[in-house]
N, C-alpha and C positions, 0 to 999 in steps of 0.2 A: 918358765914364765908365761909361756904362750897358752900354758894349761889353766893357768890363775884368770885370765882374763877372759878365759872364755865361760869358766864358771859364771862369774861376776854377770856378764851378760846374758847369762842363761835365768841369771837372778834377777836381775832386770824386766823381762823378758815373761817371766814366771808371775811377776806381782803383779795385780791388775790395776787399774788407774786408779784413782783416789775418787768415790762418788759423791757428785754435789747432793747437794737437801732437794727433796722433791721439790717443794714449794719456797724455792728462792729465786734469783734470777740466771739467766740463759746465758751461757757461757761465750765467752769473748770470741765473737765472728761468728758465733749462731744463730739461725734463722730467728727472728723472734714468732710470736704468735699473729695471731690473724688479725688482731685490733692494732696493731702498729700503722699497717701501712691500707689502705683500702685494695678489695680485689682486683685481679687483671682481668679486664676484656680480652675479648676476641685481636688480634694483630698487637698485642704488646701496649696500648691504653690503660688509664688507669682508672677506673669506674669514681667518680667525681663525691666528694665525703657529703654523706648529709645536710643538709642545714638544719639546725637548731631553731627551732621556734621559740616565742616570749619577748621579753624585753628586748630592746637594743643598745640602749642607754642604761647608765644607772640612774636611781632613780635619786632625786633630793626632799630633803628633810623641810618641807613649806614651814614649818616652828622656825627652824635653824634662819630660814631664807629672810624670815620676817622677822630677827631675833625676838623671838619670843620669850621671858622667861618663866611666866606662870603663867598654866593653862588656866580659865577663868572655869569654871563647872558650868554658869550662866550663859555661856556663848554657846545656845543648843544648835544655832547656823551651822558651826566651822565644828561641835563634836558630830552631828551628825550625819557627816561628810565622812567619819569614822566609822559607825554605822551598817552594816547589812541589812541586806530588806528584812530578815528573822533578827534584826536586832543584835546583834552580836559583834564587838569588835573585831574590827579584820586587823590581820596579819601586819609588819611591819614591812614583808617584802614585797607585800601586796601595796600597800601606802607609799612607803618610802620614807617612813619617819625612824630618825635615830633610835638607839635603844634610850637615852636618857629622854626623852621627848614623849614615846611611847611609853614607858611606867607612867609619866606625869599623866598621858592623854585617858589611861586607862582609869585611874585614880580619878579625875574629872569625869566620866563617864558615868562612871559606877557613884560619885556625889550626884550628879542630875539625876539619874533612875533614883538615886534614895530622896531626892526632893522631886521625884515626882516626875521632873523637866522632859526626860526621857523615858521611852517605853525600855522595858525587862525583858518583854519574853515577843514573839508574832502575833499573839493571841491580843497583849495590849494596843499593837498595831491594828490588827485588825477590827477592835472595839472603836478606835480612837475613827478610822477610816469610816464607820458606820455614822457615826458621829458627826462626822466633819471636821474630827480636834488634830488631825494630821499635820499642817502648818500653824506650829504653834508660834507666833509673835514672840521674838528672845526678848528679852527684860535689859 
C-alpha cells in the first residue's frame, strides 16, 4: 500500500501547474503591475499620484438650465457662443451641452450659415472683419 501512494505523489509531483493566459489577470496574492500602486521613495514613502489637469466639475447643459426646447437658427448671440474663432462647432465636452441639445444646436447652426446669419469657413470671418460685419445685430 505504501508503494501505491508514493507512486501517486510522484504523479503529482511530475505534472506541472496548470498556466494561466498571458494576457489575463494576476493570480490571487500576486504582485500586480506598476500602475496599481504609485513607486516607493527613498525610506519606505510613497511618491504622491499625479494630478490630472482640465475640468473639475461637470459641466451643465445652459439649453437644459434654461429649459429650452427649440433652438431658434435666428438667435446668432447665443449660436455663436457655439462657434470657433475658424468658425466650426466645438465639441460637447468642450460646451457642456447634452447630446439631444447639441444635434438641435448643430442643426440651427448650419440654418444660420445657409441663411447667411453665420459665417462657414475663417476666410468669411475674415472678410466680414475687413468689413466691419463682425457683430451682426440678431433679428
Amino acid at each position: 500500500m505504501s508503494q501505491e501512494v508514493d507512486t501517486t505523489t510522484q504523479e503529482a509531483e511530475a505534472t506541472p501547474a496548470p498556466r494561466r493566459p498571458v494576457g489575463g489577470p494576476p493570480a490571487r496574492g500576486a504582485p500586480r503591475g506598476s500602475r496599481s500602486r504609485p513607486p516607493m521613495r527613498a525610506g519606505g514613502e510613497r511618491r504622491p499620484r499625479p494630478r490630472r489637469f482640465g475640468r473639475q466639475s461637470r459641466k451643465v447643459c445652459s439649453f437644459c438650465v434654461d429649459k429650452v426646447d427649440k433652438i431658434n437658427c435666428r438667435d446668432i448671440g447665443r449660436l455663436r457662443n457655439y462657434l470657433t474663432d475658424r468658425a466650426t462647432i466645438q465639441a460637447r465636452r468642450k460646451t457642456g451641452t447634452c447630446s439631444k441639445h447639441q444635434r438641435r444646436l448643430s442643426t440651427a447652426i448650419k440654418r444660420a450659415r445657409y441663411l447667411a446669419l453665420l459665417p462657414s469657413t475663417s476666410e468669411h470671418i475674415r472678410v466680414a472683419m475687413q468689413y466691419g460685419l463682425r457683430d451682426v445685430p440678431t433679428r
